[in-house]
Structure formats: structure tokens, C-alpha cells
N, C-alpha and C positions, 0 to 999 in steps of 0.2 A: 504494500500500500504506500502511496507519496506520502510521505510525510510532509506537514508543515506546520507552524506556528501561525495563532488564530489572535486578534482582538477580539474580545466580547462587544464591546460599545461601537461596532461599527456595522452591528446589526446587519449584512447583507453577507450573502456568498462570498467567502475570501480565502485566502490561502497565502503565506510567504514561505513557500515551499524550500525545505533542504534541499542537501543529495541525496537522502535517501530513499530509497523504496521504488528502483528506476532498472531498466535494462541494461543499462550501458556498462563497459567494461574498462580497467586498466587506467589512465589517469584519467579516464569520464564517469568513474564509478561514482554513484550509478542512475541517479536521475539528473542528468546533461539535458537541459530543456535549450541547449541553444544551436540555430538548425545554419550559426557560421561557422561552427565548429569544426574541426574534420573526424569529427565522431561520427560512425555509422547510421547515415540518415533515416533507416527504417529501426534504430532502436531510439532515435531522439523522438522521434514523430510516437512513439508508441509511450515514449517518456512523456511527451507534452499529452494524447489523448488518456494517461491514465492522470494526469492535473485534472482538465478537463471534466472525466468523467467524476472527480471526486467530488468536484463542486457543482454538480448535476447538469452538467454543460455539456453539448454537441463539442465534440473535439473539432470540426471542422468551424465551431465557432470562437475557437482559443482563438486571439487576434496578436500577432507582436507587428513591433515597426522595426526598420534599421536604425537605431540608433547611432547619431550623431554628439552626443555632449551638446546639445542645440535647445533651442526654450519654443522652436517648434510645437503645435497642439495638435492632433487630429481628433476630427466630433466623429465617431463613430456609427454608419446607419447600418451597414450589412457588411458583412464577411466578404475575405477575402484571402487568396489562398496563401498558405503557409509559406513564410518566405520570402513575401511579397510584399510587405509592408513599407509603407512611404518611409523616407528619411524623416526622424522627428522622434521628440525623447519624451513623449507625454498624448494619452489618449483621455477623451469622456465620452459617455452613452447614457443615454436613454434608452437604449433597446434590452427589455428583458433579456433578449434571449443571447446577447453578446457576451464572453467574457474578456476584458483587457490582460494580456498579458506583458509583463517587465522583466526581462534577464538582466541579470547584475552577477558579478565577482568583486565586489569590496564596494561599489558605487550604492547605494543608498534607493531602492525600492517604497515609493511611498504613493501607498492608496485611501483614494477621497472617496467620503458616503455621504449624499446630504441627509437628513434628519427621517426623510418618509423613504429612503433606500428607492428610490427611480432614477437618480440622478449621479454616478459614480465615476472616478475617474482613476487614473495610476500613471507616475512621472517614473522614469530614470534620474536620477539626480546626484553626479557626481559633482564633485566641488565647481568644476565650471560649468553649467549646468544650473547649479543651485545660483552661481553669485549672478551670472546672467538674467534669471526670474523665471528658469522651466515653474518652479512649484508657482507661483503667481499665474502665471500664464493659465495652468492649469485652472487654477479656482475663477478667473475670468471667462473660462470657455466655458465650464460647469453654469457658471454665470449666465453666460448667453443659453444655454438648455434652459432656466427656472430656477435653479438653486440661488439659495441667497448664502455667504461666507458664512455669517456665524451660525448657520444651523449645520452648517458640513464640519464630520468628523475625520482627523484625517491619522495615519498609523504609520510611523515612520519607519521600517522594517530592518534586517540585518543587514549591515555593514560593518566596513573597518570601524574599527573605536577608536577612540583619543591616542590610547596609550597603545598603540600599533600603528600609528600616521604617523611616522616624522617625515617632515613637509621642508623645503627651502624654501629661499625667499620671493622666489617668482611667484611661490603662489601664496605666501600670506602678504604679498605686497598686492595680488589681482584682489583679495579680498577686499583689506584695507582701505583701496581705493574708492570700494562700495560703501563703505562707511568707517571710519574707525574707530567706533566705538567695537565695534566685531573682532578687534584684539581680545576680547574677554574668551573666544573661543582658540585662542592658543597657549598651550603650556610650551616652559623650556626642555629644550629636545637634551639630548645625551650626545649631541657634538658640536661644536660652534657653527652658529647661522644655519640653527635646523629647529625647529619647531614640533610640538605637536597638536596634528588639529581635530576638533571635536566634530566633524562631518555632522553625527545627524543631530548635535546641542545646537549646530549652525541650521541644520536645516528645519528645525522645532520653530528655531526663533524668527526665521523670514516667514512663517506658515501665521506663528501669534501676530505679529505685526502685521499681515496680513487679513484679519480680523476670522480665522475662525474660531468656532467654536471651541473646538478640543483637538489638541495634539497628544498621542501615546508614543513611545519607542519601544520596541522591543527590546533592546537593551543586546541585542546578542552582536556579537564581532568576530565577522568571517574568517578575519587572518588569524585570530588566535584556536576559533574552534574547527581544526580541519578534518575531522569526521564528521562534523554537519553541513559544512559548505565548502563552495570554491572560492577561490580567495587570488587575484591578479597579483599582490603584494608577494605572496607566500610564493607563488610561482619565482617571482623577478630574484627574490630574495633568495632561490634554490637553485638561481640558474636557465631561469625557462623550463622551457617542455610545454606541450600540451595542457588545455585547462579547458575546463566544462565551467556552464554556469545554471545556475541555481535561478528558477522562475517566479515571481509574485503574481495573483491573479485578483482581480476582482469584477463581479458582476454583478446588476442589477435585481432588486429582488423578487 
């Protein structure tokens, strides 16, 4: 069975699925939900329709995009085939019968529910990505479907954590730039002019400022737990090789 970690208070269909409980073998073991991977595409495709079916979804309605690091939205009305998905790092629907899907390895998976569960969304949100306003972006399109910010719940899912990001200064100086009071989201790194940065305490706090209602984290950090997830860091850090990635879903109720 896919494993995944669940909010309660976001009341709709969801899922920020591990790797586990998947086909895949070898360093995609074993639920590799990502179909750029050069993991065997009839065991990724039976990885993503067993997500799919757990959250009572036509597999051929799992939806992903290409991801760019971009603050790109797409409104979602009908399916389209696997693989295929526009460039763009953030989806929302109205369509019950749709579910958004988000692959991430250490980037920050975060899915939106407004209050009566018709109106939901899901970002990729790596650090450029975030400072750029994919998550904003997001709650303005939700916006244009009906929903209003403070009635939407949003779940900020696993990623790196603090104390596994040491960052240079190209990117806490792209942050900075954005505001600098957002130094609050970096500690002193363990080697000079290295940093470490809080990705999803950063991504919580463009979401509040943002006026919704409720922000959750899950609290889990990919590069330290590598029997639950895939982790980009953990790779770089071991040399490369081969890496699968771990799916977030959400759908309408």
C-alpha cells in the first residue's frame, strides 16, 4: 500500500506520499512517482495509479506538470495524459473528479483546501519558487475559482529542514532582497558564509502574510529521513547516482 502522511484539518482527499509501498527497484525503491526519471516507466505509472487509487481517484486523472522553479498556475478542467503537463510549478480545480499531483526530492510540497473542500490547489515550492510568489500565485488562482484566503487551509508537507540546508550567499542574499526582515529564517551554518535555511518556516510565513486561514507543517525532513523519502541533497552529498521522487496529491471532495 502507498504510504503517506495525512492532515486532519484539510478535510479533502490528500496524500504527501513517501517511498514507500511502490514497484520500483534499486535506487527508485520503491514508490518513484516521477515519470522524468529513468526508472522503469511501467513501474512509475503503476507507482502513481496505486497514489491515485488510494485517494479514490481514476489514475488517469493523477495530473503532474513539468516543473520549472517558476510561480506559473494552471486552473485545472480535464485531464491530460501523463507526462504531459504544461511547464508551471502550481495547479487548482474545481473539478471533483481531478486529483493535482506534486513531485519533490527536498523542495517543499504544499497543498491548499478552501473551507467547503470544492476549491483545492498544490505548489512545488523550492526556495526560488517560494521567494518568486508560486505559493501566492497559487491562492490568487484559487481566488479566481470562489475561494476566499482566509477560509483556505493550506499543509506545508516534507522537505529539507533547517538543520540539513546549508545554503550560500547567492541565495540568502535572493531572499533578503525580498524582504529582510526574512533573515529571521536563517541560522549560522558550520562553515564560513554558509547559512542554514528554514524552507518550509519560510514558506508558512509568505502563506500567513498572505492572509490564510491556517498553515500546518509536517515537520518531516527528507534528507535526514532516507527510508521515507528521496532526498536531491542526500544524493549530491553521496556523489550522484540516480534518484526517484516522492508525490503529494490533492483532490476535491
Amino acid at each position: 500500500m502507498a504510504e503517506a502522511l495525512t492532515v486532519e484539518s484539510l478535510l479533502v482527499p490528500h496524500g504527501f506520499f513517501t517511498r514507500r509501498g511502490g514497484v520500483s527497484t534499486g535506487a527508485f525503491t520503491s514508490l518513484n512517482c516521477s515519470l522524468s526519471s529513468p526508472d522503469d516507466r511501467a513501474a512509475v505509472m503503476e507507482n502513481r495509479a496505486r497514489v491515485a487509487r488510494s485517494l479514490g481517484a481514476d489514475p488517469a486523472n493523477l495530473l503532474g506538470l513539468t516543473q520549472v522553479h517558476g510561480t506559473r498556475v494552471i486552473t485545472a478542467t480535464e485531464p491530460w495524459a501523463a507526462g504531459q503537463g504544461e511547464k508551471a510549478d502550481a495547479m487548482v480545480t474545481d473539478r471533483p473528479g481531478l486529483a493535482l499531483g506534486i513531485v519533490t526530492a527536498d523542495c517543499a510540497p504544499v497543498l491548499f483546501a478552501e473551507a467547503g473542500g470544492k476549491i483545492v490547489g498544490a505548489a512545488h515550492a523550492g526556495w526560488r519558487g517560494a521567494v518568486a510568489g508560486v505559493l501566492e500565485a497559487t491562492l490568487d488562482a484559487m481566488t479566481a475559482l470562489g475561494a476566499s484566503a482566509d477560509r483556505i487551509t493550506v499543509a506545508v508537507g516534507p522537505c529539507i529542514a533547517q538543520v540539513s540546508y546549508e545554503v550560500g550567499p547567492d541565495l540568502r542574499d535572493a531572499v533578503l532582497a525580498h524582504a529582510a526582515a526574512d533573515s529571521a529564517f536563517f541560522a549560522p551554518g558550520q562553515r564560513p558564509d554558509r547559512w542554514q535555511f528554514d524552507l518550509p518556516g519560510y514558506c508558512a510565513s509568505r502563506l500567513r502574510a498572505a492572509g490564510v486561514g491556517s498553515v500546518i507543517m509536517t515537520g518531516a525532513d527528507t534528507l535526514a529521513e532516507e527510508d521515507r523519502f528521496f532526498s536531491h541533497r542526500r544524493r549530491t552529498l553521496s556523489n550522484g547516482g540516480p534518484i526517484g521522487h516522492q508525490i503529494s496529491v490533492i483532490r476535491p471532495a
